[in-house]
C-alpha positions, 0 to 999 in steps of 0.5 A: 497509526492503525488500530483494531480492537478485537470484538467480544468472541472474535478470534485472532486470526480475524482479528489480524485480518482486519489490521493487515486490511486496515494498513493496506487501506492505509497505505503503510507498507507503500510508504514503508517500501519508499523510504527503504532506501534512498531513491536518486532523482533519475530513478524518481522519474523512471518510477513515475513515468512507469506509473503514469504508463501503467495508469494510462494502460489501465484507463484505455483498455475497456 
């Protein structure tokens, strides 16, 4: 669970963004978009493979 306590005299909306920076580095909301609803085997595959295309893309280019 992500916790942020706010520093003496530090406002709000610094506050709130160090939580949203805190969940990101977390990985909540990837997590949170996974388990929205229930993903077959097929489409399982199709996302990984796009991934590992993606990755691959990334790591040639120079």
């Amino acid at each position: 669970m992500t916790q942020v306590i706010p520093g003496d005299g530090e406002g709000i909306e610094s506050t709130l963004r160090r939580f949203k920076r805190e969940v990101s580095k977390a990985g909540i909301f990837a997590e949170m978009r996974k388990h929205r609803h229930f993903e077959t085997p097929i489409e399982k595959r199709k996302r990984k493979l796009v991934a590992r295309h993606r990755q691959n893309k990334r790591r040639f280019r120079t």
